[in-house]
PyMOL Python script that loads the backbone (N, CA, C, O; Angstrom):
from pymol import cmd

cmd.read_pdbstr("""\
ATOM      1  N   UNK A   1     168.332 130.606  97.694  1.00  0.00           N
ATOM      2  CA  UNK A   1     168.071 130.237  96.319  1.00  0.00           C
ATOM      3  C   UNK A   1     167.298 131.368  95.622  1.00  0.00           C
ATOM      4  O   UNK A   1     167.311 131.542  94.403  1.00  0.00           O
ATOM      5  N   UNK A   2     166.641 132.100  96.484  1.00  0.00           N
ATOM      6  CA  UNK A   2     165.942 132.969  95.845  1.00  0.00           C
ATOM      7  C   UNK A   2     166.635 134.343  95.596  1.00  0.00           C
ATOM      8  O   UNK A   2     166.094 135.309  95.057  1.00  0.00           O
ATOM      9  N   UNK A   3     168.266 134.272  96.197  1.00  0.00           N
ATOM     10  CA  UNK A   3     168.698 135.634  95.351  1.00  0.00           C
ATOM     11  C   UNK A   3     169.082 135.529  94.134  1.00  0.00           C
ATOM     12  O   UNK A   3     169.070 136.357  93.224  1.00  0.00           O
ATOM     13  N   UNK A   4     169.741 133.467  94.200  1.00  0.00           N
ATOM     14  CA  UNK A   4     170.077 133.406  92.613  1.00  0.00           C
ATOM     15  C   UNK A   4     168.885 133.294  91.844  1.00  0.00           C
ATOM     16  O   UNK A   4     169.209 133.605  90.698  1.00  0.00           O
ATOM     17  N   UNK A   5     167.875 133.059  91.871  1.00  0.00           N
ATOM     18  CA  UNK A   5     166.873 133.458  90.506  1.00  0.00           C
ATOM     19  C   UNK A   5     166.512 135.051  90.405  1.00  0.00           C
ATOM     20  O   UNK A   5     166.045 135.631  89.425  1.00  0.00           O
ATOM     21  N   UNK A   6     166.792 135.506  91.458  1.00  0.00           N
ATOM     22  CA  UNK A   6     166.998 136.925  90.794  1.00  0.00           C
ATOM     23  C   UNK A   6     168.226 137.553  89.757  1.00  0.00           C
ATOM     24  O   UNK A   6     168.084 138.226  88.737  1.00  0.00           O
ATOM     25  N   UNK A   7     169.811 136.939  90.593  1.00  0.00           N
ATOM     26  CA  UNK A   7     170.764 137.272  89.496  1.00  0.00           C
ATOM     27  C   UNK A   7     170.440 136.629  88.456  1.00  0.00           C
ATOM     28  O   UNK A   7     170.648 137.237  87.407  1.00  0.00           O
ATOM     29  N   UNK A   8     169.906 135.384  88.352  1.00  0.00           N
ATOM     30  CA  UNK A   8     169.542 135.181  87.008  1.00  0.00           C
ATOM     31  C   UNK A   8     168.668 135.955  86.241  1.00  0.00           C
ATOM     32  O   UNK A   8     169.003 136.311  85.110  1.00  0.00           O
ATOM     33  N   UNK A   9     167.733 136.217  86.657  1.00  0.00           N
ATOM     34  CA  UNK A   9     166.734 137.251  85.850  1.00  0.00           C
ATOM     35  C   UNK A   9     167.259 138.470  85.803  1.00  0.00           C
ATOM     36  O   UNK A   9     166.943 139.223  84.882  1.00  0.00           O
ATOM     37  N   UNK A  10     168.331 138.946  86.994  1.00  0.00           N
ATOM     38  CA  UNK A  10     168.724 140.029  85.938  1.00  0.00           C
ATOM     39  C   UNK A  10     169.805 140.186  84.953  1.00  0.00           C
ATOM     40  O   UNK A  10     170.004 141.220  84.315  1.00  0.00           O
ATOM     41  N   UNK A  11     170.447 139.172  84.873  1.00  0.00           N
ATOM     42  CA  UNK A  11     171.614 138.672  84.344  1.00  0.00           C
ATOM     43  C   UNK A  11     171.080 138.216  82.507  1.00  0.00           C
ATOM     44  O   UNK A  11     171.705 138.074  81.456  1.00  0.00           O
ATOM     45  N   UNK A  12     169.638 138.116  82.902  1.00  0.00           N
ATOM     46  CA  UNK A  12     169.215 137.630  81.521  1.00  0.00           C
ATOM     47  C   UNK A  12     168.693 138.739  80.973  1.00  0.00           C
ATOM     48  O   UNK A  12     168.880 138.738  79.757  1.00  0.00           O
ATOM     49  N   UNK A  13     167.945 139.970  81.478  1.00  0.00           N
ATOM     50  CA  UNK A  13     167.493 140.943  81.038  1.00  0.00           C
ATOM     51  C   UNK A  13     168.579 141.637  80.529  1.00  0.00           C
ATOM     52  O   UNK A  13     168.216 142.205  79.499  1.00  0.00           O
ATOM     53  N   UNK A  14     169.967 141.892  80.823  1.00  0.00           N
ATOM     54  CA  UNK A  14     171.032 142.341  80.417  1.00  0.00           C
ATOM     55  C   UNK A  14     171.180 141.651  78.804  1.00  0.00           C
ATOM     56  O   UNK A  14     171.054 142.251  77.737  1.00  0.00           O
ATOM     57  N   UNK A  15     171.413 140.552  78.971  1.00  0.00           N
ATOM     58  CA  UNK A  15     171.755 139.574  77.864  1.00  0.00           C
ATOM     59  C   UNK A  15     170.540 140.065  76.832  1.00  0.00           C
ATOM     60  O   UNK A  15     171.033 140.523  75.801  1.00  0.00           O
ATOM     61  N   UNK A  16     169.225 140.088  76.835  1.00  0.00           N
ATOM     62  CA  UNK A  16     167.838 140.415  76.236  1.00  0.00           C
ATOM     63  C   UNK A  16     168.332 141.619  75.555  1.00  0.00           C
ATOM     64  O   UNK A  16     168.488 141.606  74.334  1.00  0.00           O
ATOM     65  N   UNK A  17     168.658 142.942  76.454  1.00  0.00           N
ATOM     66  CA  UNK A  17     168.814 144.293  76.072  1.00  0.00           C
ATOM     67  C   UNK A  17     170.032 143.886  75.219  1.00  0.00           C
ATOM     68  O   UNK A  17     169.548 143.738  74.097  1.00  0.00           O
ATOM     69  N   UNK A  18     171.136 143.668  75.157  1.00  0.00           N
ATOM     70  CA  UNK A  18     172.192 143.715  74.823  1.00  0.00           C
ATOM     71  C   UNK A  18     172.100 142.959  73.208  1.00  0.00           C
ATOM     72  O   UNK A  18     172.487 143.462  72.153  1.00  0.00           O
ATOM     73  N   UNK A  19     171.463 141.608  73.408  1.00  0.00           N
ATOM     74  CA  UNK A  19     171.827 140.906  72.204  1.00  0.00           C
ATOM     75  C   UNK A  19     170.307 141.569  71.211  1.00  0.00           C
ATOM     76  O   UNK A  19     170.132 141.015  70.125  1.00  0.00           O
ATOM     77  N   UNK A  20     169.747 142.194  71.433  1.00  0.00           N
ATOM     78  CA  UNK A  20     168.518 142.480  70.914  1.00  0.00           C
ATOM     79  C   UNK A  20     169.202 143.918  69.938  1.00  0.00           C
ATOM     80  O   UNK A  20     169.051 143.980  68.717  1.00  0.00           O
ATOM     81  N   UNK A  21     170.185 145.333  71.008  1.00  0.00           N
ATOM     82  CA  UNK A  21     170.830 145.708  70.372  1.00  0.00           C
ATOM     83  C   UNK A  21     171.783 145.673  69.837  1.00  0.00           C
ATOM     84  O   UNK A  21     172.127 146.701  69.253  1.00  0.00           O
ATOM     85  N   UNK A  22     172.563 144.607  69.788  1.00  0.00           N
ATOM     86  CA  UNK A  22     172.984 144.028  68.359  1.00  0.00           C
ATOM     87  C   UNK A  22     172.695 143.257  67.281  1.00  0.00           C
ATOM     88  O   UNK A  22     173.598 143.021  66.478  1.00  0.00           O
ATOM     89  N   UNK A  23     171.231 142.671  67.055  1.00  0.00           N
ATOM     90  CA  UNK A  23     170.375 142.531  65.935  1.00  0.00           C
ATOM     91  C   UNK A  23     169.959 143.497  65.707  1.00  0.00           C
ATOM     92  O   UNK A  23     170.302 143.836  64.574  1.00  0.00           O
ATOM     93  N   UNK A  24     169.207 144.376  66.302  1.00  0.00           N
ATOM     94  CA  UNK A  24     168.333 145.383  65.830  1.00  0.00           C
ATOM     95  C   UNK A  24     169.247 146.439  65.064  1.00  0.00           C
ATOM     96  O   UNK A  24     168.890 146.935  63.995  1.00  0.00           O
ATOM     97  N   UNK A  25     170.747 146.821  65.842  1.00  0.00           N
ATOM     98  CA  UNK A  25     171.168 147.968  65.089  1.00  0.00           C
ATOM     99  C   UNK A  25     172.483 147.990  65.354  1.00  0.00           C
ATOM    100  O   UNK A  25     173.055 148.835  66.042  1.00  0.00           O
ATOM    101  N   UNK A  26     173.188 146.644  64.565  1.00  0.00           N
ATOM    102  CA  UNK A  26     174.388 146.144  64.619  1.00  0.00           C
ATOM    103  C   UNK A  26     175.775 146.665  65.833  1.00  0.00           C
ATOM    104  O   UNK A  26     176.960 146.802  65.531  1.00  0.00           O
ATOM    105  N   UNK A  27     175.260 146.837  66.968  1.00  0.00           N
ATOM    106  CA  UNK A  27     176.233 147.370  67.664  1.00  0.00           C
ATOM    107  C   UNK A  27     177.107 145.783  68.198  1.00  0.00           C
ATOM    108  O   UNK A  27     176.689 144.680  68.550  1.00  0.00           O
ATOM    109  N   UNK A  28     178.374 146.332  68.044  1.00  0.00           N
ATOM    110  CA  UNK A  28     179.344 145.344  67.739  1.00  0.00           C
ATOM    111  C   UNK A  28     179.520 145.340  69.642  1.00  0.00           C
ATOM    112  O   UNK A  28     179.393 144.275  70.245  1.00  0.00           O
ATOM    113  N   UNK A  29     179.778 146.485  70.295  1.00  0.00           N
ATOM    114  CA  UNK A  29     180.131 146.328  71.442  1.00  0.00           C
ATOM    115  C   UNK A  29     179.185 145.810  72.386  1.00  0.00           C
ATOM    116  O   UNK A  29     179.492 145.207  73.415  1.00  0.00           O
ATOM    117  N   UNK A  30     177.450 146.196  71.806  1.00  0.00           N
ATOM    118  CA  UNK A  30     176.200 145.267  73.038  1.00  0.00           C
ATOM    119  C   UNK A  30     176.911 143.947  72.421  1.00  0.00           C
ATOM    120  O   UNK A  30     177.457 143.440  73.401  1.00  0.00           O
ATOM    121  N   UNK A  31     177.180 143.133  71.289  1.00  0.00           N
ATOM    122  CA  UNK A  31     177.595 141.853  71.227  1.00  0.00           C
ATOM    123  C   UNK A  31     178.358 141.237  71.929  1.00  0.00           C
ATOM    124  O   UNK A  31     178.217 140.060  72.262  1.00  0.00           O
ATOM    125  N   UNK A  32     179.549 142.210  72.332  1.00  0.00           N
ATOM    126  CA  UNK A  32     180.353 141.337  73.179  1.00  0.00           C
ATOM    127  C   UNK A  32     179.805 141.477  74.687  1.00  0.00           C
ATOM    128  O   UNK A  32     180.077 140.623  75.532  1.00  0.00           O
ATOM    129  N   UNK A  33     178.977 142.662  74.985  1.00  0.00           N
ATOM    130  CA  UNK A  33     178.290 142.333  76.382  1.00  0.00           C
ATOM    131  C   UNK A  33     177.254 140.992  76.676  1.00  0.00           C
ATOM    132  O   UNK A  33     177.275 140.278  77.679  1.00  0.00           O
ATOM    133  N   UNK A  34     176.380 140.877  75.537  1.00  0.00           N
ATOM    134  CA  UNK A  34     175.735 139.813  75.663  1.00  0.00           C
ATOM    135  C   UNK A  34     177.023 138.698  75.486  1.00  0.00           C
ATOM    136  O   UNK A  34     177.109 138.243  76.626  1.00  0.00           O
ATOM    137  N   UNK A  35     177.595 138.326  75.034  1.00  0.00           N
ATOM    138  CA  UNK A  35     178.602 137.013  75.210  1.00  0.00           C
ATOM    139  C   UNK A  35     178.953 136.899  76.647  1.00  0.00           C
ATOM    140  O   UNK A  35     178.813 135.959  77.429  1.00  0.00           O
ATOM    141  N   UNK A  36     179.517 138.270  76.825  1.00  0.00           N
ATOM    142  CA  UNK A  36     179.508 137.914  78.489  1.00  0.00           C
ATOM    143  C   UNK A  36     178.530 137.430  79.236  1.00  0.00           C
ATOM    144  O   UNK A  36     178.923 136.960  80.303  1.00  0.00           O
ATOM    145  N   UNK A  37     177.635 137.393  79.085  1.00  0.00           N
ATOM    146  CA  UNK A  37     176.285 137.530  79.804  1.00  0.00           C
ATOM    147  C   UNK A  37     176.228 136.584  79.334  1.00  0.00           C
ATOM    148  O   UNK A  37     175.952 136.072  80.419  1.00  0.00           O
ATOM    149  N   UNK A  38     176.224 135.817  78.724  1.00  0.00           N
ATOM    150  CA  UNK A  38     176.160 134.402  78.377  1.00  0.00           C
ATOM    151  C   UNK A  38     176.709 133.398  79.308  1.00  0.00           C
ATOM    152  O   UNK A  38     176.258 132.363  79.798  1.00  0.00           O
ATOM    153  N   UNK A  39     177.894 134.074  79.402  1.00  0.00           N
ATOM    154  CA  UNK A  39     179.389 132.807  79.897  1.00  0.00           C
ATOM    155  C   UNK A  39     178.300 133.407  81.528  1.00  0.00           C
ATOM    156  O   UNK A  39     177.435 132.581  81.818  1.00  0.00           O
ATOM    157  N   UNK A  40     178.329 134.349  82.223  1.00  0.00           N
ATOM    158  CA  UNK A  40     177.817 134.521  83.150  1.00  0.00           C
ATOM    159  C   UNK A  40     176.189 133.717  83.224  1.00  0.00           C
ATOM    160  O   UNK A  40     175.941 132.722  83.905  1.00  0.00           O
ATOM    161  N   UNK A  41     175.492 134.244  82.587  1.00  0.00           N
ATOM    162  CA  UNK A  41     174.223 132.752  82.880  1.00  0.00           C
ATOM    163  C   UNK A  41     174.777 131.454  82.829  1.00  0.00           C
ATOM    164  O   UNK A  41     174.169 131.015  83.805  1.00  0.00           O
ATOM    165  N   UNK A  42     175.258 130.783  82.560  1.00  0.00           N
ATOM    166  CA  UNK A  42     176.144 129.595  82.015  1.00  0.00           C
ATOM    167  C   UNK A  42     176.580 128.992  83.835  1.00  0.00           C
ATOM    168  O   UNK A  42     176.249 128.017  84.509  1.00  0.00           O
ATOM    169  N   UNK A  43     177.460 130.184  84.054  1.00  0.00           N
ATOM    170  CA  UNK A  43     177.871 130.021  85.518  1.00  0.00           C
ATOM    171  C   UNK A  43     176.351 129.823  86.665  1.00  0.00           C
ATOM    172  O   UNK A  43     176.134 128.936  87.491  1.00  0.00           O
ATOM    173  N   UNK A  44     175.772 130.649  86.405  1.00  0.00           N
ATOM    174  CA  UNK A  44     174.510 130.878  87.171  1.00  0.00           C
ATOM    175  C   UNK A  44     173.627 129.584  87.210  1.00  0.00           C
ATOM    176  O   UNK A  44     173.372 129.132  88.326  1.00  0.00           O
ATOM    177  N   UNK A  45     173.226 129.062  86.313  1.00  0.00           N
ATOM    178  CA  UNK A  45     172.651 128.102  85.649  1.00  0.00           C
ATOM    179  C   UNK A  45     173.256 126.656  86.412  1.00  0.00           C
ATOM    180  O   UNK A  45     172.562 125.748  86.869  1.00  0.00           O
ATOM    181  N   UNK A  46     174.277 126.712  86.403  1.00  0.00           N
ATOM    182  CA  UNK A  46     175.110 125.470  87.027  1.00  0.00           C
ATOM    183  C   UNK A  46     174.677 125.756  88.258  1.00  0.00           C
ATOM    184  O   UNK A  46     173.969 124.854  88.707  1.00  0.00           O
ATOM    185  N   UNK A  47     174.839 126.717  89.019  1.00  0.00           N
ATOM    186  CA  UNK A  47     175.019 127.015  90.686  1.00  0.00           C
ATOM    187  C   UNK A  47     173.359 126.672  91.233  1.00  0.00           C
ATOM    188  O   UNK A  47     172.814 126.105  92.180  1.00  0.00           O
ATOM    189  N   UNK A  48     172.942 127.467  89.883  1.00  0.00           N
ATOM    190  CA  UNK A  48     171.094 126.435  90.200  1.00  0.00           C
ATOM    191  C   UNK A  48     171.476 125.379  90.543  1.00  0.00           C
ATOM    192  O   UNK A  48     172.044 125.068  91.590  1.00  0.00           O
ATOM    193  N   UNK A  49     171.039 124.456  89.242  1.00  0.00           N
ATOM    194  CA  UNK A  49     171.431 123.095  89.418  1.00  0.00           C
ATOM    195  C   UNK A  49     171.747 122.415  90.926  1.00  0.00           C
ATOM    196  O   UNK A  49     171.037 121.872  91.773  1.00  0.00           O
ATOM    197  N   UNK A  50     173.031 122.693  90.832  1.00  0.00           N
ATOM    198  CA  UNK A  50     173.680 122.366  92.242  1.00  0.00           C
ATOM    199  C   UNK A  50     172.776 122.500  93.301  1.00  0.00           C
ATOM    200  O   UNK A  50     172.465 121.521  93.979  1.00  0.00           O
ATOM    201  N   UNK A  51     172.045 124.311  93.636  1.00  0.00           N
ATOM    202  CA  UNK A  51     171.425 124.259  94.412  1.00  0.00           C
ATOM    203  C   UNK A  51     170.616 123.630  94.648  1.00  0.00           C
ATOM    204  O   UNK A  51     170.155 123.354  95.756  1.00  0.00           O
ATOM    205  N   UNK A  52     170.231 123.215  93.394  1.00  0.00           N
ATOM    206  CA  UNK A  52     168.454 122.755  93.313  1.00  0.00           C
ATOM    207  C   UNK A  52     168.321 121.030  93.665  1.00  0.00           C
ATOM    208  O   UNK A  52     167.340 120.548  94.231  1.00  0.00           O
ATOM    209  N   UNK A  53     169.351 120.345  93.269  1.00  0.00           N
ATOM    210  CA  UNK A  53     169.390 119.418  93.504  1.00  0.00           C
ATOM    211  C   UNK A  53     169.692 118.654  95.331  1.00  0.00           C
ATOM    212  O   UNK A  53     169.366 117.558  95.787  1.00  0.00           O
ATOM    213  N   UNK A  54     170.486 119.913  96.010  1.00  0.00           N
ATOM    214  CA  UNK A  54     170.666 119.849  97.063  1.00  0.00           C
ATOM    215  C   UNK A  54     169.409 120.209  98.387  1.00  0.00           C
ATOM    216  O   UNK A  54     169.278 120.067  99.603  1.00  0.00           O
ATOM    217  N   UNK A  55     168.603 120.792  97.114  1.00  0.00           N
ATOM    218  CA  UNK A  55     167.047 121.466  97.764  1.00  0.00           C
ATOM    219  C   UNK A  55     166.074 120.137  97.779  1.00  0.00           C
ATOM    220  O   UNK A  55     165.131 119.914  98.538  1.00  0.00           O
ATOM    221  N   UNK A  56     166.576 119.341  96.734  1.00  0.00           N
ATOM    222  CA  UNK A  56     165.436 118.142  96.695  1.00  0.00           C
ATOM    223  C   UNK A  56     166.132 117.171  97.206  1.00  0.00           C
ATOM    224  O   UNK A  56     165.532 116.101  97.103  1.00  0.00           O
ATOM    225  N   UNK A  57     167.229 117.084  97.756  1.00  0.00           N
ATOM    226  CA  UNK A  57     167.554 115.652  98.493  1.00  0.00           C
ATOM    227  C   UNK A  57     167.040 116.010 100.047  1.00  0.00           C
ATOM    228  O   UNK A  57     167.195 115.155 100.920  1.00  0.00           O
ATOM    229  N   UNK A  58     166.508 117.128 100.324  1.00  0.00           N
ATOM    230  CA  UNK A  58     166.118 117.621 101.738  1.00  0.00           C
ATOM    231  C   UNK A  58     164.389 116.650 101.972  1.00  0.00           C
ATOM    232  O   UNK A  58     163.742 116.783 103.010  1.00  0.00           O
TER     233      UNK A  58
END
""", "prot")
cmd.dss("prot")
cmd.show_as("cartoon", "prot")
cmd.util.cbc("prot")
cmd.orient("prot")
């Protein structure tokens, strides 16, 4: 469990850098990286879940 809270954290720092440079200085292409990075936390996020819930029925 503890490698996925790392892909998550780095999966989110991507998303941070990315969607930050496309507010800050309209880059159209960090936008579509952060979307990805979205749909990818999204995935991540679930697989928590799952894990986590399987961690507390122990």
């Amino acid at each position: 469990m503890k490698d996925l809270i790392n892909k998550i954290e780095a999966e989110f720092e991507a998303f941070q850098k990315d969607s930050n440079a496309q507010l800050e200085s309209g880059n159209k292409a960090a936008g579509t990286r952060a979307r990805k990075s979205s749909l990818e936390l999204t995935k991540l996020f679930k697989e928590f879940r799952k894990e986590s819930l399987e961690a507390s029925k122990k």
